[in-house]
PDB file of N, CA, C and O in Angstrom:
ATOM      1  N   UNK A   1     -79.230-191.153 -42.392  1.00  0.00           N
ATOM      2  CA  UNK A   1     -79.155-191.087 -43.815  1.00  0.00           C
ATOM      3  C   UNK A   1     -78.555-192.398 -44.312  1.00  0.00           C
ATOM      4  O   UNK A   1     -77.610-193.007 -43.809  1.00  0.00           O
ATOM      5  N   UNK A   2     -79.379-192.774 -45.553  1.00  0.00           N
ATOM      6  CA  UNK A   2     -78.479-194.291 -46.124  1.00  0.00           C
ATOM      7  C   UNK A   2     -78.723-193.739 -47.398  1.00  0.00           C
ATOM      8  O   UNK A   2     -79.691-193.107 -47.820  1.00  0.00           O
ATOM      9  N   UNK A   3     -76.914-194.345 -48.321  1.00  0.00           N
ATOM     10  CA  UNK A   3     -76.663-194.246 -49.511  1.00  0.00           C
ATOM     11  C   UNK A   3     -77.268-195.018 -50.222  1.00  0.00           C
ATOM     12  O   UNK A   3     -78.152-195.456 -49.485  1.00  0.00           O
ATOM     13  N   UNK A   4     -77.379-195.516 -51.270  1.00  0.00           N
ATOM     14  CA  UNK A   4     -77.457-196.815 -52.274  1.00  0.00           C
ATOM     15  C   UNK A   4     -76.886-196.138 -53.886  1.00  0.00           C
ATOM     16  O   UNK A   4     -77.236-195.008 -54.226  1.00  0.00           O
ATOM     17  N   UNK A   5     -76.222-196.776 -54.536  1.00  0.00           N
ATOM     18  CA  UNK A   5     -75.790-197.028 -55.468  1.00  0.00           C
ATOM     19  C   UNK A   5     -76.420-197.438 -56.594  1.00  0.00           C
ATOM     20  O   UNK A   5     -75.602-198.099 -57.233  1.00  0.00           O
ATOM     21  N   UNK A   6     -77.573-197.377 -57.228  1.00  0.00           N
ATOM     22  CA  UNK A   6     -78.067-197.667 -58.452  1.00  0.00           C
ATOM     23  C   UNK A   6     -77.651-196.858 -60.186  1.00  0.00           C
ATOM     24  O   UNK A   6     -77.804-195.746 -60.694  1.00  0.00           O
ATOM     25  N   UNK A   7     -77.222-197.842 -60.496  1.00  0.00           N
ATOM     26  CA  UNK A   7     -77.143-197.524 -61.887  1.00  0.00           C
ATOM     27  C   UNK A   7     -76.082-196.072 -62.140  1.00  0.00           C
ATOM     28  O   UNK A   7     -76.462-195.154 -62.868  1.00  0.00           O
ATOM     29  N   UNK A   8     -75.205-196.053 -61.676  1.00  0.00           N
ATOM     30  CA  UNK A   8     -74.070-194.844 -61.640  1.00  0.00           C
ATOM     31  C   UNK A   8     -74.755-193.808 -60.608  1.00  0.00           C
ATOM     32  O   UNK A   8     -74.017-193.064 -59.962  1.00  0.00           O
ATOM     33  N   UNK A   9     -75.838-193.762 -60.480  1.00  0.00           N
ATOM     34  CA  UNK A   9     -76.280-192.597 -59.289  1.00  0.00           C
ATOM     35  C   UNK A   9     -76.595-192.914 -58.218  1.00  0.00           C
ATOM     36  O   UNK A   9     -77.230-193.938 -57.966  1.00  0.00           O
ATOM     37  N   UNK A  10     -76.141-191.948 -57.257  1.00  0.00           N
ATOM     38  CA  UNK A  10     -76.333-191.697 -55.478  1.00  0.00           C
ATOM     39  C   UNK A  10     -77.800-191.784 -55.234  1.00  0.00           C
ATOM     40  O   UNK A  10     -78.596-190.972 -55.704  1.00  0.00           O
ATOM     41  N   UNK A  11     -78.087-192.659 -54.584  1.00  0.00           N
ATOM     42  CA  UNK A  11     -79.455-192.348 -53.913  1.00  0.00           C
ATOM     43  C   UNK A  11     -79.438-191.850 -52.106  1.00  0.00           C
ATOM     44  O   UNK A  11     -79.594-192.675 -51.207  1.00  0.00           O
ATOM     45  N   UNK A  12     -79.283-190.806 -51.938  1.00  0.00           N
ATOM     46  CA  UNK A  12     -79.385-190.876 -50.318  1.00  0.00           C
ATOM     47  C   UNK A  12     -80.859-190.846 -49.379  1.00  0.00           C
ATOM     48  O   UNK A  12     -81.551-189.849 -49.587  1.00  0.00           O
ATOM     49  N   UNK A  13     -81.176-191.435 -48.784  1.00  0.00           N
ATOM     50  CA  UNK A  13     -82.514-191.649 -48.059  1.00  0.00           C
ATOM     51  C   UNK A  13     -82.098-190.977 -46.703  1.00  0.00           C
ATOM     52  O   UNK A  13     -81.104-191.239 -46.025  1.00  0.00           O
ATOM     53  N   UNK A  14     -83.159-189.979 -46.442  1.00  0.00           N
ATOM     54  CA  UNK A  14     -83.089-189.340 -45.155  1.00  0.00           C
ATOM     55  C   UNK A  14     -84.098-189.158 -44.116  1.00  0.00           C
ATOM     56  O   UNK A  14     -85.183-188.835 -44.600  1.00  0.00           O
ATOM     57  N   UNK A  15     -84.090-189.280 -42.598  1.00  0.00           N
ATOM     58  CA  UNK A  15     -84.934-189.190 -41.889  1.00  0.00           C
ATOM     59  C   UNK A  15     -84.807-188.323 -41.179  1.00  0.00           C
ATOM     60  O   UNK A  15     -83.686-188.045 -40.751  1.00  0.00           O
ATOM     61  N   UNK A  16     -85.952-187.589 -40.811  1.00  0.00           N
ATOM     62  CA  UNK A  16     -85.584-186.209 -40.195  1.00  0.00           C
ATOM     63  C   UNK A  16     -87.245-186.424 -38.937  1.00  0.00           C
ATOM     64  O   UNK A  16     -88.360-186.886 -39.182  1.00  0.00           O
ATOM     65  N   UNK A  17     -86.764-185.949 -37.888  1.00  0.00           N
ATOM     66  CA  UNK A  17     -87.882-186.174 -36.969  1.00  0.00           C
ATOM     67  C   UNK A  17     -88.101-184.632 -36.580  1.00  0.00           C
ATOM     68  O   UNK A  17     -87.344-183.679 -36.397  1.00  0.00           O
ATOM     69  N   UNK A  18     -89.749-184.868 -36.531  1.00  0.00           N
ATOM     70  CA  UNK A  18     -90.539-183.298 -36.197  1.00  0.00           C
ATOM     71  C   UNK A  18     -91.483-183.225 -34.832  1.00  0.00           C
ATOM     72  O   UNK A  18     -91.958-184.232 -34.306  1.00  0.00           O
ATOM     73  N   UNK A  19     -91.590-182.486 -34.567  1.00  0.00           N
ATOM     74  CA  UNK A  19     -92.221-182.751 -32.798  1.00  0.00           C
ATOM     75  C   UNK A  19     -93.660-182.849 -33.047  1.00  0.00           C
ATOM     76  O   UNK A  19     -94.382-183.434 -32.240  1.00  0.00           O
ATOM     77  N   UNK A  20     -94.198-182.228 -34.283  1.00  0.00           N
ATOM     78  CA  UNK A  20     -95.762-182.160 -34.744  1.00  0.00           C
ATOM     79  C   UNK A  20     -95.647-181.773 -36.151  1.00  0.00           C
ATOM     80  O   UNK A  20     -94.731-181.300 -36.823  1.00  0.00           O
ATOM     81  N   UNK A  21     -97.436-182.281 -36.509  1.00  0.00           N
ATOM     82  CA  UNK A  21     -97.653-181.798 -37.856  1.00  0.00           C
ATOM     83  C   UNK A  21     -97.377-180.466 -38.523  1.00  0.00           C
ATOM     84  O   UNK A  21     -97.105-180.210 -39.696  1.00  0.00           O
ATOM     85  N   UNK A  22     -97.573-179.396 -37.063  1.00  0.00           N
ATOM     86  CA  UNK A  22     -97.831-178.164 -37.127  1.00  0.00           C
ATOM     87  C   UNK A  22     -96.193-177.424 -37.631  1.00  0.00           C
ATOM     88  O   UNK A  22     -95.947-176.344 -38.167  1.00  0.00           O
ATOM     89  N   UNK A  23     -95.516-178.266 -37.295  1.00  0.00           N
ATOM     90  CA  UNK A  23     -93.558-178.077 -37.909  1.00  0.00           C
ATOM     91  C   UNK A  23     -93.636-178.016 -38.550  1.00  0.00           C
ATOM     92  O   UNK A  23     -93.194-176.980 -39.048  1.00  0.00           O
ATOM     93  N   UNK A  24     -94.309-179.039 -39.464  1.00  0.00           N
ATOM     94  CA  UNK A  24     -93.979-179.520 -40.888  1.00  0.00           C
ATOM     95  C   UNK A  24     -94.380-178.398 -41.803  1.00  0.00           C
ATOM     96  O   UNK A  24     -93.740-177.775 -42.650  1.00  0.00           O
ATOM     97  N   UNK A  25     -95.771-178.311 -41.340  1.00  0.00           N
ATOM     98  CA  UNK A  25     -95.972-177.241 -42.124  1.00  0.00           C
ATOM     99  C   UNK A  25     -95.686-175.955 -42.133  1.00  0.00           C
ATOM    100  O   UNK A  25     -95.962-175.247 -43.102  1.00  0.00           O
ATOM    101  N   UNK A  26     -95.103-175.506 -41.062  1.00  0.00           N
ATOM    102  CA  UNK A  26     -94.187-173.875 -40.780  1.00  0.00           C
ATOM    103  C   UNK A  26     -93.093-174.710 -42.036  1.00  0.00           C
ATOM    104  O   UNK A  26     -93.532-174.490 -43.165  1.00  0.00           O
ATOM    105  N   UNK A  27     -92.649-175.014 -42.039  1.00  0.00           N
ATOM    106  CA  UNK A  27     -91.491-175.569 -43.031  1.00  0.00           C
ATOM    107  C   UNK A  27     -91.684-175.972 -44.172  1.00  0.00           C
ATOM    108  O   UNK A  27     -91.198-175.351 -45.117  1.00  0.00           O
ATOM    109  N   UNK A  28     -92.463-177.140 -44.372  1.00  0.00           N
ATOM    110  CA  UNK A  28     -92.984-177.053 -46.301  1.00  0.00           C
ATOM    111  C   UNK A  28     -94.268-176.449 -46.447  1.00  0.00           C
ATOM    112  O   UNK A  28     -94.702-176.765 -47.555  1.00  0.00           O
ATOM    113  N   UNK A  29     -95.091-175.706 -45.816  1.00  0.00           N
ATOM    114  CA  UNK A  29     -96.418-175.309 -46.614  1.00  0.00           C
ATOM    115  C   UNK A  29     -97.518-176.308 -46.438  1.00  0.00           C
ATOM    116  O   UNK A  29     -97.334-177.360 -45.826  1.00  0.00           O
ATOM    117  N   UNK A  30     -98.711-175.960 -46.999  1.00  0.00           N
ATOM    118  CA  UNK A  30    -100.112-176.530 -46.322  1.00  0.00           C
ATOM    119  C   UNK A  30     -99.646-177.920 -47.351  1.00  0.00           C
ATOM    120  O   UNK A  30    -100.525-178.759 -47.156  1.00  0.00           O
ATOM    121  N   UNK A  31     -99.092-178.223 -47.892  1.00  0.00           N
ATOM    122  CA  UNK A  31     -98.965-178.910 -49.340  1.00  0.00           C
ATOM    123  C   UNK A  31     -97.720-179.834 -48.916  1.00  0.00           C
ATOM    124  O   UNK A  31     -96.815-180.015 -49.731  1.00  0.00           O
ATOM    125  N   UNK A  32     -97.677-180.385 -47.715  1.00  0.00           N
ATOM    126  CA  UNK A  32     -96.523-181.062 -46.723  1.00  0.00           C
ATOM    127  C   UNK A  32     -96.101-182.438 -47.952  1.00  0.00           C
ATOM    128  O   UNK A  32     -95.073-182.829 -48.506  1.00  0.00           O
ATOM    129  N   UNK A  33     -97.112-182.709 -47.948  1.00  0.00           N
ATOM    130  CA  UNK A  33     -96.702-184.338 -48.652  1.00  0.00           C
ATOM    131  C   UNK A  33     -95.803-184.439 -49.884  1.00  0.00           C
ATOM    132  O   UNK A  33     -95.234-185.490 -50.179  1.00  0.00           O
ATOM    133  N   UNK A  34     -95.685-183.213 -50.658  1.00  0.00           N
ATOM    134  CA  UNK A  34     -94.408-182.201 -51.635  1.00  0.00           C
ATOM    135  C   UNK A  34     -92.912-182.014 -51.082  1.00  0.00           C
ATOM    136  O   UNK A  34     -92.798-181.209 -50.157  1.00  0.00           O
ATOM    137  N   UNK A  35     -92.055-182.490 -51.417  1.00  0.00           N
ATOM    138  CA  UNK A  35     -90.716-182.255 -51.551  1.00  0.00           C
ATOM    139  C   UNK A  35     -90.721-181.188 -51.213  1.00  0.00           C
ATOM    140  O   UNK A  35     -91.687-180.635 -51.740  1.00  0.00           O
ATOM    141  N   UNK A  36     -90.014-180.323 -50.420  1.00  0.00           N
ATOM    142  CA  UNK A  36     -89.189-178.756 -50.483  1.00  0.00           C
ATOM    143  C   UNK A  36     -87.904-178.796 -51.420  1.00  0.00           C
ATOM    144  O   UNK A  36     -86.937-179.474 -51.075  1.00  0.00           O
ATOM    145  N   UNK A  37     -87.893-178.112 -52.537  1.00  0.00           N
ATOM    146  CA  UNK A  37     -86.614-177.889 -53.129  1.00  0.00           C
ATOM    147  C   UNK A  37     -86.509-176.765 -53.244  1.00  0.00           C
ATOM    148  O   UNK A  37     -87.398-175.958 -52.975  1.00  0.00           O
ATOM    149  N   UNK A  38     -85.035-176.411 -53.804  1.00  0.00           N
ATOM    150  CA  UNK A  38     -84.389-175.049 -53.444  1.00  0.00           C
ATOM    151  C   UNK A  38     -83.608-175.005 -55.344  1.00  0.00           C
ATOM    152  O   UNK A  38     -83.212-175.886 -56.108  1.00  0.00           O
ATOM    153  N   UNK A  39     -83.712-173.488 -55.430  1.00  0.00           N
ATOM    154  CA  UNK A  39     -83.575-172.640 -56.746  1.00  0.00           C
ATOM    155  C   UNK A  39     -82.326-173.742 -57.240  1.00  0.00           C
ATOM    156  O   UNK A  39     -82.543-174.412 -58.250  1.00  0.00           O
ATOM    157  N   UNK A  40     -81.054-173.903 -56.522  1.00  0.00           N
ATOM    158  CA  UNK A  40     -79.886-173.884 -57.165  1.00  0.00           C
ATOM    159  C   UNK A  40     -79.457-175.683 -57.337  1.00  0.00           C
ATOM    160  O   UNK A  40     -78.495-176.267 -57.837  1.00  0.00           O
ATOM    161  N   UNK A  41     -80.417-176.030 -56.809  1.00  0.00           N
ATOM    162  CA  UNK A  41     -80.600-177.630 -57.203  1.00  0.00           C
ATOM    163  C   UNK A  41     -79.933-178.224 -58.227  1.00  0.00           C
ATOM    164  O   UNK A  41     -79.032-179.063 -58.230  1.00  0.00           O
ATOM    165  N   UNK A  42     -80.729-177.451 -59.421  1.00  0.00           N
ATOM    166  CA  UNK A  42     -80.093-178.572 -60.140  1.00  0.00           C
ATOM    167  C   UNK A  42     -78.559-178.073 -60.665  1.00  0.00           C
ATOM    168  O   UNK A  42     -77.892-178.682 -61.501  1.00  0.00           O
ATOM    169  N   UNK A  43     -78.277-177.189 -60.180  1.00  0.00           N
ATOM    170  CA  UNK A  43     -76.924-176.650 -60.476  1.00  0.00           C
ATOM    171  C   UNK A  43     -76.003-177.573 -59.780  1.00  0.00           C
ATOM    172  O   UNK A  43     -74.790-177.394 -59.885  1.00  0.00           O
ATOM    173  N   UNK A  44     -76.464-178.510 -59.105  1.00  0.00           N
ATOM    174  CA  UNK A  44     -75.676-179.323 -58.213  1.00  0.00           C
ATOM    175  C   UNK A  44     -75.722-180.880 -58.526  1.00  0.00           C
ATOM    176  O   UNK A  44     -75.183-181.829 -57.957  1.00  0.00           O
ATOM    177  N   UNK A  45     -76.532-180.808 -59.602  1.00  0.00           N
ATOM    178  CA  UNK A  45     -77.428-181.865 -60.088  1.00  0.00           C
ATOM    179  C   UNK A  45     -78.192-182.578 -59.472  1.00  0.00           C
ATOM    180  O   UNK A  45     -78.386-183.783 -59.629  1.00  0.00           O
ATOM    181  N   UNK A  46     -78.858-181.576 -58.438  1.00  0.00           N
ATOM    182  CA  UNK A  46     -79.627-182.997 -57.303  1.00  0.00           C
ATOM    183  C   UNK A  46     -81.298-182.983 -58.156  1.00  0.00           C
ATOM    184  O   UNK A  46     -81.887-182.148 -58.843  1.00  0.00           O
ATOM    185  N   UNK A  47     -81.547-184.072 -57.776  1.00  0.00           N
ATOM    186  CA  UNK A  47     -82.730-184.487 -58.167  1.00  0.00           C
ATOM    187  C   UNK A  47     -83.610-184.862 -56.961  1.00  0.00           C
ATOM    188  O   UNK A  47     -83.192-185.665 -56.128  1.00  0.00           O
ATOM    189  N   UNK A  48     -84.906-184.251 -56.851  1.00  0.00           N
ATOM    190  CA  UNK A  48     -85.064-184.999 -55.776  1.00  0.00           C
ATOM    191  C   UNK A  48     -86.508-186.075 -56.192  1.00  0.00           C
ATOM    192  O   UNK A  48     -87.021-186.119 -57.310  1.00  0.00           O
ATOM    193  N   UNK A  49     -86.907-186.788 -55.117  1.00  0.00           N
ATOM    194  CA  UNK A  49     -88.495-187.389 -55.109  1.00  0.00           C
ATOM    195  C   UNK A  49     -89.313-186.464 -55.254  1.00  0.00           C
ATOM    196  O   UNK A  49     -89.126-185.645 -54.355  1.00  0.00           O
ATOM    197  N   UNK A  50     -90.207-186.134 -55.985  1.00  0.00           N
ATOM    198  CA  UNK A  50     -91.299-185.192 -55.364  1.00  0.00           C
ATOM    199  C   UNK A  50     -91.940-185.217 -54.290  1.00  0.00           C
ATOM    200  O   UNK A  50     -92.100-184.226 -53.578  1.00  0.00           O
ATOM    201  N   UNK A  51     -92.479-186.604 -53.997  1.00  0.00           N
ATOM    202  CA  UNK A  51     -93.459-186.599 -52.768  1.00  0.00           C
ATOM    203  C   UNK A  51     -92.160-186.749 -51.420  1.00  0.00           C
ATOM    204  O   UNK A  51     -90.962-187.032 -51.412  1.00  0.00           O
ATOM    205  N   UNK A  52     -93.105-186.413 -50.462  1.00  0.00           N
ATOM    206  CA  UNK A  52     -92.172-187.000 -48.848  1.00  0.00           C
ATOM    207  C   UNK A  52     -93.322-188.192 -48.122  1.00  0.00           C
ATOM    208  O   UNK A  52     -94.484-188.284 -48.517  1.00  0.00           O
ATOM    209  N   UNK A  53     -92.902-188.810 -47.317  1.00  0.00           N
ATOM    210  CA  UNK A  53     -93.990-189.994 -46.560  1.00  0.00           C
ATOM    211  C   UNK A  53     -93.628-189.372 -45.034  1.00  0.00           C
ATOM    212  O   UNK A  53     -92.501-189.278 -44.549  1.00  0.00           O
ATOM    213  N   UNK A  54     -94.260-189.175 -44.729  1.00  0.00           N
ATOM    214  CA  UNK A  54     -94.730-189.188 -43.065  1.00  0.00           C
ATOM    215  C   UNK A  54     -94.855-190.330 -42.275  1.00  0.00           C
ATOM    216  O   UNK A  54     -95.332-191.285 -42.888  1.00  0.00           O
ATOM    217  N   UNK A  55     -94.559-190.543 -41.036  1.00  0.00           N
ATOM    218  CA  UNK A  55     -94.721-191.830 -40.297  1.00  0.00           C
ATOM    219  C   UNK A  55     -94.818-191.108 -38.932  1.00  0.00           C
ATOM    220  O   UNK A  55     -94.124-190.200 -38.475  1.00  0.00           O
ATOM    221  N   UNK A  56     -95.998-191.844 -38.351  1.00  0.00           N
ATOM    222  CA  UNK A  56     -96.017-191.417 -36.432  1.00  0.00           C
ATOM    223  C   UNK A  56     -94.889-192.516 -36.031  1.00  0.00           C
ATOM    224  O   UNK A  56     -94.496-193.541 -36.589  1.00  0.00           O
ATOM    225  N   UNK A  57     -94.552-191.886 -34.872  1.00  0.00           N
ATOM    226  CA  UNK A  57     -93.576-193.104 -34.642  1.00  0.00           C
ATOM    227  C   UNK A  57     -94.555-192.391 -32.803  1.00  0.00           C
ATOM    228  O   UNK A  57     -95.220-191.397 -32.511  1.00  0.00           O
ATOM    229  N   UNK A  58     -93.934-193.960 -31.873  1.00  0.00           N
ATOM    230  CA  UNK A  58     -94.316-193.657 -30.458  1.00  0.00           C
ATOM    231  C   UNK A  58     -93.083-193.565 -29.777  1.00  0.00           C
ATOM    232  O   UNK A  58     -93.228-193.054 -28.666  1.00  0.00           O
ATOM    233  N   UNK A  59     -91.719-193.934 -30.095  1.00  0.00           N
ATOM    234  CA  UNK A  59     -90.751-193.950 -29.663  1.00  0.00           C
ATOM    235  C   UNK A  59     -89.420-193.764 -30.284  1.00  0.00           C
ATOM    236  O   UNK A  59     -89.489-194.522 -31.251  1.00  0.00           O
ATOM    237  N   UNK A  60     -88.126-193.154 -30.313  1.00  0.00           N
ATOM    238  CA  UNK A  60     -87.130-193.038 -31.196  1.00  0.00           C
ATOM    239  C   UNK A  60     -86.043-193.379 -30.371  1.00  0.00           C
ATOM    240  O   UNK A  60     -85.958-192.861 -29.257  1.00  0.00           O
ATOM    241  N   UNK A  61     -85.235-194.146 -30.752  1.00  0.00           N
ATOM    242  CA  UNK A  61     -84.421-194.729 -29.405  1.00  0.00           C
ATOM    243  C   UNK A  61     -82.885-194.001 -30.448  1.00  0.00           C
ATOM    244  O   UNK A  61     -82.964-193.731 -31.646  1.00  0.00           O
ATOM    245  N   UNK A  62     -81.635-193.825 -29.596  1.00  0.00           N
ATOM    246  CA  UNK A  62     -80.978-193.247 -30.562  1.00  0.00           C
ATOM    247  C   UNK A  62     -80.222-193.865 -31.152  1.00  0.00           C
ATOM    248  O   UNK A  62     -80.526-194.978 -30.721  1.00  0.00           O
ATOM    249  N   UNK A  63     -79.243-194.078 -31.998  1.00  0.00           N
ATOM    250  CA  UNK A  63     -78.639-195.111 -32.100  1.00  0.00           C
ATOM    251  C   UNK A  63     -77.182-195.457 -31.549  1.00  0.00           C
ATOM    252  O   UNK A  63     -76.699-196.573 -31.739  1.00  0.00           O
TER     253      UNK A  63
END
């Protein structure tokens, strides 16, 4: 996860690794490339991206 600081608000960027496509979609729906958000969101004030980006990767080394 990385922060950034723009304009008084938090931006946090997150990477999350999945073993297959077939995860993704047990988890967000046929409609993967859509954000998952949750009811109480904005009660927290989160905002999110709508879309998500996907990337194959061939290797993940840890850090």
């Amino acid at each position: 996860m990385r922060q950034e600081i723009q304009e008084g608000w938090a931006h946090f960027f997150l990477v999350t690794y999945w073993d297959s496509y077939d995860s993704i979609k047990a988890f967000a729906g046929d409609n993967y490339s859509i954000a998952v958000t949750y009811q109480d969101d904005e009660v927290f004030e989160l905002l999110s991206d709508p879309f998500v980006f996907h990337h194959e990767v061939s290797q993940v080394n840890p850090i």
